[in-house]
C-alpha positions as CSV (number, residue, x, y, z in Angstrom):
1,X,126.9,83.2,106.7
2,X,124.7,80.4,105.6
3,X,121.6,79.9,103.3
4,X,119.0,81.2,105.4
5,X,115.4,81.0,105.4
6,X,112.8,83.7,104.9
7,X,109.2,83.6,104.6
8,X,106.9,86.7,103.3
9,X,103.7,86.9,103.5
10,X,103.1,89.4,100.5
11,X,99.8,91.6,101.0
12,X,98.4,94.9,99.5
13,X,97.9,96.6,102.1
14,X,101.0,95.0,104.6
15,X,104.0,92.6,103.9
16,X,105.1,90.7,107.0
17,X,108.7,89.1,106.9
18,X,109.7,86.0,109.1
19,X,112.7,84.6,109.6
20,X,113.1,80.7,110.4
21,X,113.6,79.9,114.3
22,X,112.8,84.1,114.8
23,X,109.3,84.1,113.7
24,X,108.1,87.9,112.5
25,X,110.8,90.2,112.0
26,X,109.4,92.8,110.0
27,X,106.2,94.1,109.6
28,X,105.9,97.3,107.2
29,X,103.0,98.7,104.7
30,X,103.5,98.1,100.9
31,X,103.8,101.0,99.8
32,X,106.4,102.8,97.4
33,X,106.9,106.4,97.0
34,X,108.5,107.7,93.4
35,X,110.0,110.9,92.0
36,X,107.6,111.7,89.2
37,X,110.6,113.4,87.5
38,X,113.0,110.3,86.7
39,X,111.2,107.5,88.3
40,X,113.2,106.8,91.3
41,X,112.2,105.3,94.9
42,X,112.3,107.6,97.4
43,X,110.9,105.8,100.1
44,X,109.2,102.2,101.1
45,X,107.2,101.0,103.8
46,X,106.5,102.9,106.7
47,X,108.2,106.4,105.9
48,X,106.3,106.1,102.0
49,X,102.8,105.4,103.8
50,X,103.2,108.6,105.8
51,X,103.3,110.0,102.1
52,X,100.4,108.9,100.8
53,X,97.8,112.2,100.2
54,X,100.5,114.4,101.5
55,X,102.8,114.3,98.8
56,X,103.9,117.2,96.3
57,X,103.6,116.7,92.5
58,X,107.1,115.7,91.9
59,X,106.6,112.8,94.2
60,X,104.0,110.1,93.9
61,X,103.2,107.1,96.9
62,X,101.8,103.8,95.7
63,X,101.2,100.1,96.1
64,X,102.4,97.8,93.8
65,X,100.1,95.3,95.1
66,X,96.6,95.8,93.3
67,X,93.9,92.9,94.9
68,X,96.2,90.4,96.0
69,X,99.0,90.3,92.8
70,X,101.8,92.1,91.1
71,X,100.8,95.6,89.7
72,X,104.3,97.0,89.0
73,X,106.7,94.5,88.9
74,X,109.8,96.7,89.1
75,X,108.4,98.4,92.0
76,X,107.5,95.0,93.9
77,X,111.0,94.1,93.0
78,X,112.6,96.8,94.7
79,X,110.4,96.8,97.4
80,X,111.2,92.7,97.7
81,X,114.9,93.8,97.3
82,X,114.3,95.9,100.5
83,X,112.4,93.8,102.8
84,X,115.1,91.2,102.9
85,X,118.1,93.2,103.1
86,X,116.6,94.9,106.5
87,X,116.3,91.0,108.2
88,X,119.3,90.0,106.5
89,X,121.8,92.0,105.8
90,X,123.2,93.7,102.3
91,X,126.5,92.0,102.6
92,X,125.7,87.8,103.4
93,X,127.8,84.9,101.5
94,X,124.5,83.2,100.8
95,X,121.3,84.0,99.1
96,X,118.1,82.8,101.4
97,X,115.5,80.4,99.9
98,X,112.1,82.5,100.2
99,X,108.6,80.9,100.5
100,X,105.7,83.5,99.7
101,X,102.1,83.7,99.9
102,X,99.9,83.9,97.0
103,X,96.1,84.4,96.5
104,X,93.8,80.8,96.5
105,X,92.9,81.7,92.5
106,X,96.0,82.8,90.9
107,X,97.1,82.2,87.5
108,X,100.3,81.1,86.0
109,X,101.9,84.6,84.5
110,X,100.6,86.1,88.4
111,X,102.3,83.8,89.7
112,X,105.6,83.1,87.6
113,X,105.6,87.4,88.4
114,X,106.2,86.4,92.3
115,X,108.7,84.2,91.6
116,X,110.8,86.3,89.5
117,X,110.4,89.5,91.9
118,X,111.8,87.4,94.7
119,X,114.8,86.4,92.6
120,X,115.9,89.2,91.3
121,X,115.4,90.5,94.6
122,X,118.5,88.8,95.7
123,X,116.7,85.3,96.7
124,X,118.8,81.6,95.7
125,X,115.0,79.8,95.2
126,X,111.7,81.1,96.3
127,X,108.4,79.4,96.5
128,X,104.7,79.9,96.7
129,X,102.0,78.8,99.2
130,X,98.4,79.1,99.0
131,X,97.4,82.0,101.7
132,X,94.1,79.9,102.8
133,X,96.5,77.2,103.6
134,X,98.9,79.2,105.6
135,X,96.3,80.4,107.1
136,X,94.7,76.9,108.5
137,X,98.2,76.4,109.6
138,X,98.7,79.5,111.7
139,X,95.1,78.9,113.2
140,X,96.4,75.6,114.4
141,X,93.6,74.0,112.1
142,X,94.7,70.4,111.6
143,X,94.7,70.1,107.7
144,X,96.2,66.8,107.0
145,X,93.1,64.9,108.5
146,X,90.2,63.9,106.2
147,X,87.6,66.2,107.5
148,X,86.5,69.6,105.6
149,X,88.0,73.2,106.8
150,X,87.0,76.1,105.5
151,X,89.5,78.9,106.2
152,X,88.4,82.5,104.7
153,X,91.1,84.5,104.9
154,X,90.0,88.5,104.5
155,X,93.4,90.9,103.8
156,X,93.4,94.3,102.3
157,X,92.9,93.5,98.9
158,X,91.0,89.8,98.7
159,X,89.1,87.9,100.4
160,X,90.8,84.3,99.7
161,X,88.1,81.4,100.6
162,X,88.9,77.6,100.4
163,X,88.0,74.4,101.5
164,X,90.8,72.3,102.5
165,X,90.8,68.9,103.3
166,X,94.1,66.2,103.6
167,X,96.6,69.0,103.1
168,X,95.3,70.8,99.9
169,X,93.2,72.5,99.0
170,X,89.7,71.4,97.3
171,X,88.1,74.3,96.4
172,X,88.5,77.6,96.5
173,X,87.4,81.6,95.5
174,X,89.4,84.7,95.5
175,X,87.1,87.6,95.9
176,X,88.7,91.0,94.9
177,X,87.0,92.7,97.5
178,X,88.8,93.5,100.7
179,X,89.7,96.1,103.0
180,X,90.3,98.7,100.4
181,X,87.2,98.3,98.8
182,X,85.2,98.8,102.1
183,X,87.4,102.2,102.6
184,X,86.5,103.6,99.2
185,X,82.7,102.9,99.7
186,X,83.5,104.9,102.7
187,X,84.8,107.6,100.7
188,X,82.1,107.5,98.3
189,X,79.5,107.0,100.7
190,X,80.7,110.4,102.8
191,X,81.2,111.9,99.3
192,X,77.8,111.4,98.0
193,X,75.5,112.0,100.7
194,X,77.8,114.7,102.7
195,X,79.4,116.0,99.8
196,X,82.6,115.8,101.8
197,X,86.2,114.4,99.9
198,X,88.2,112.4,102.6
199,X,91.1,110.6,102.4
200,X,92.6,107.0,102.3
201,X,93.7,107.0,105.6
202,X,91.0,109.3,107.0
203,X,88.1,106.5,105.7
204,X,90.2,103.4,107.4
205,X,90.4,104.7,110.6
206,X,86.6,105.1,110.0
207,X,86.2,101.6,109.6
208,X,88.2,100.9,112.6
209,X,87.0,103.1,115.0
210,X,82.8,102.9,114.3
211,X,82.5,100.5,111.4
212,X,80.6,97.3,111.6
213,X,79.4,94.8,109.3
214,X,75.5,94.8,111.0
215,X,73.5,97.7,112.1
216,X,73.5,98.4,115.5
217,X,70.9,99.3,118.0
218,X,73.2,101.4,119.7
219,X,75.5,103.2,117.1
220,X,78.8,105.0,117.9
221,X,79.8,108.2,116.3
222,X,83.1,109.9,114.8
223,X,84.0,113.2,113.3
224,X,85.6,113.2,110.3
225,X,87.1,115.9,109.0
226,X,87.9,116.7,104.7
227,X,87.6,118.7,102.1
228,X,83.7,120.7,100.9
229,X,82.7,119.4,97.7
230,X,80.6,122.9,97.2
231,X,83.0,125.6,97.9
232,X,86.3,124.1,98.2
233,X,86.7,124.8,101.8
234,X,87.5,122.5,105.2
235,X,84.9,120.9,106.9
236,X,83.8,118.4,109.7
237,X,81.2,116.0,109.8
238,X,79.6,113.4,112.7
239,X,78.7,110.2,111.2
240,X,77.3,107.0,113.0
241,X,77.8,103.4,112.8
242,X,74.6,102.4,111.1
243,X,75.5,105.0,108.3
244,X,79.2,103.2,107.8
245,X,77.1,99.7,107.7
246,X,75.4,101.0,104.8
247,X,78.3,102.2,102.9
248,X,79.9,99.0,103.0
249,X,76.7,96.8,102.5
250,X,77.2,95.7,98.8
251,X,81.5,94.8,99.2
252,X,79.9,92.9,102.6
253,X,77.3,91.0,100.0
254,X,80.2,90.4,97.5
255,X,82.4,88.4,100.5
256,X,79.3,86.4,101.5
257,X,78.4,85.5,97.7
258,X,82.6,84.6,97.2
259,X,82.1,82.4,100.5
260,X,78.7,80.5,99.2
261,X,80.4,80.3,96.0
262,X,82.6,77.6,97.6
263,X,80.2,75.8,99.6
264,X,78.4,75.5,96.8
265,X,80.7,73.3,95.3
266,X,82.0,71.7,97.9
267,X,81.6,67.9,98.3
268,X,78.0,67.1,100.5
269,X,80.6,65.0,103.3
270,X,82.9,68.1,102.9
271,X,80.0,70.8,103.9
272,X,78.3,68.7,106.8
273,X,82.3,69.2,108.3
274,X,82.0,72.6,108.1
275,X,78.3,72.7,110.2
276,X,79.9,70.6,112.2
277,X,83.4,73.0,112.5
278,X,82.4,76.1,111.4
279,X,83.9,78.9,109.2
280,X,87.6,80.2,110.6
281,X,87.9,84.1,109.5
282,X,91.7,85.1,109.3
283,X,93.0,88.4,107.8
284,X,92.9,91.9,109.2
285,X,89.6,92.9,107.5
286,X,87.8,89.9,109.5
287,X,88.3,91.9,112.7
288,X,85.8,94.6,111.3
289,X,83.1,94.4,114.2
290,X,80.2,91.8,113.9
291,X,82.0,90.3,110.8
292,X,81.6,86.5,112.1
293,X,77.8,87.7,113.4
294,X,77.1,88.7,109.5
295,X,78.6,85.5,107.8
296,X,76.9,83.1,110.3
297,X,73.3,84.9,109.7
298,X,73.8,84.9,105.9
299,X,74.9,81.8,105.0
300,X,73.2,79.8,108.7
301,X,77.1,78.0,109.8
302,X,78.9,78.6,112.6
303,X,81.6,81.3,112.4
304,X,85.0,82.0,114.3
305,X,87.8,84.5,114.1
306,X,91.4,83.2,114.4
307,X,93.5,83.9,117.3
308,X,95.6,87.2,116.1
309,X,93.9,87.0,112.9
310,X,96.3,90.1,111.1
311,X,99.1,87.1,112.0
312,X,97.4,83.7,111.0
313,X,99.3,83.5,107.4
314,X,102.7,84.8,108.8
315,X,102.3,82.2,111.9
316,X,101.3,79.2,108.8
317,X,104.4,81.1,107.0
318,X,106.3,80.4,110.6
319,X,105.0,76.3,110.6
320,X,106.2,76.2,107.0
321,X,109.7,77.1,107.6
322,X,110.2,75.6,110.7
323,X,109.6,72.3,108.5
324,X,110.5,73.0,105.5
325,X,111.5,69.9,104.0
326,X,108.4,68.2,104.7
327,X,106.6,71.3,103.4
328,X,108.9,71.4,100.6
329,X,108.1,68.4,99.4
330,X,104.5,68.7,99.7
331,X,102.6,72.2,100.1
332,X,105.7,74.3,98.4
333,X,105.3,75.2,94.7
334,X,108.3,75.9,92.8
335,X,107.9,77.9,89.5
């Protein structure tokens, strides 16, 4: 019954909805599934991710998110239009004033595309908020003070990395190389030395269950279970830790070269901060074991994963509404 505001943390791999004074209300995959035959939506979120590999030729699952941005805009759209009619209601006097979260490095027609998706999904304004930023403010990192903060936040389908310093940011990288990428060096990796074909889904679990971003002395093991390369048929494999390392070795070295990147150009006061501070890992993918262990070796500075990192940008999202006319007039961009 009155303007109410919404915050959505817009990722490839999840979208998490929060509602100000409610905090996270909704928390669903971004995925779409289509009829092949005249392009409708059949599904979205949870019930189109049970689709994906499993569907039949007149039906198609995918993610309109590709590496952080808009892929399909009409697709996003709809998927936008859905998200907030589930926490709000199809039938409401007033449209809600949406703040979303956007990659570090994002260019003007990316981001004018997020903009547009939110309004034609239904909201009165919308506005953008760097994810690194949201981050530090879910991780209760105190980014209106002078000193340097270096917040790399590692989702689904980027790692964002930036250093932020009296409220904004100062420099910054978006790596395209996230979660996804580590499950399809999975898949290629098990395709390639076991000639084995194995899903999506199969290769994430994977990562969850054995991965790690250093080898280990003492390894677990998994069966996996997929298709035979050779004769078409089912099989099952055991693989260890050590071999999963491997696999995901060179998207590891791309993360750590996006994260040196910045200190790199970061301000000689700015990067004795973060020796000082450390590195804060947010994002889902920073949870992958030994993650922090792996930075800290590479690059020789401390490291430190977020409290709840899968939440750290839809608890800065949660800070940001709950003020919003300070943020509004400071950290929220209006295209």
């Amino acid at each position: 019954m009155f303007t109410r505001k919404i915050g959505i943390d817009l990722g490839t791999v999840n979208t998490l909805v929060s509602v100000a004074g409610k905090g996270v209300v909704l928390n669903e995959p971004s995925v779409v599934a289509l009829s092949t035959e005249d392009n409708k939506i059949m599904a979205i979120g949870h019930e189109a991710k049970d689709m994906l590999g499993r569907t039949p030729d007149i039906i198609t699952a995918s993610k309109p998110m590709k590496d952080g941005v808009i892929a399909d805009f009409r697709v996003t759209e709809s998927m936008l239009r859905y998200f907030i009619n589930k926490v709000s209601g199809r039938v409401r006097l007033l449209k809600p004033e949406i703040v979303i979260s956007v990659p570090a490095v994002i260019n003007s027609t990316e981001r004018r595309a997020v903009v547009d998706a939110a309004i034609e999904a239904g909201a009165k304004a919308a506005y953008i908020i760097k994810k690194p930023i949201l981050a530090a403010l879910g991780a209760n990192i105190p980014i209106d003070s002078a000193s340097g903060n270096m917040v790399v936040d590692i989702g689904g389908g980027t790692t964002e990395v930036a250093m932020i310093s009296l409220g904004g940011v100062v420099s910054a990288n978006s790596t395209r190389v996230g979660g996804n990428k580590l499950d399809e060096a999975i898949k290629d990796y098990v395709r390639k030395r076991y000639a084995l074909v194995i899903g999506d889904q199969t290769a994430e679990r994977v990562k969850i269950k054995v991965g790690s971003a250093l080898s280990l002395r003492k390894q677990d093991k998994i069966e996996i279970k997929g298709r035979d390369l050779m004769d078409g048929l089912p099989k099952v494999i055991e693989i260890g830790t050590n071999e999963i390392a491997e696999a995901m070795a060179e998207e590891l070295r791309e993360i750590i070269l996006g994260i040196k990147k910045v200190l790199q150009e970061t301000l000689p006061e700015l990067a004795a901060d973060v020796i000082d501070r450390g590195i804060v890992l947010s994002g889902g993918t920073s949870l992958l074991k030994n993650m922090d262990q792996l930075i800290s070796q590479m690059l020789g500075v401390p490291c430190y994963i977020a409290d709840d990192p899968l939440f750290s940008v839809s608890r800065g999202i949660n800070v940001v509404l709950d003020d919003f006319d300070n943020y509004k007039r400071s950290a929220l961009v209006k295209t």
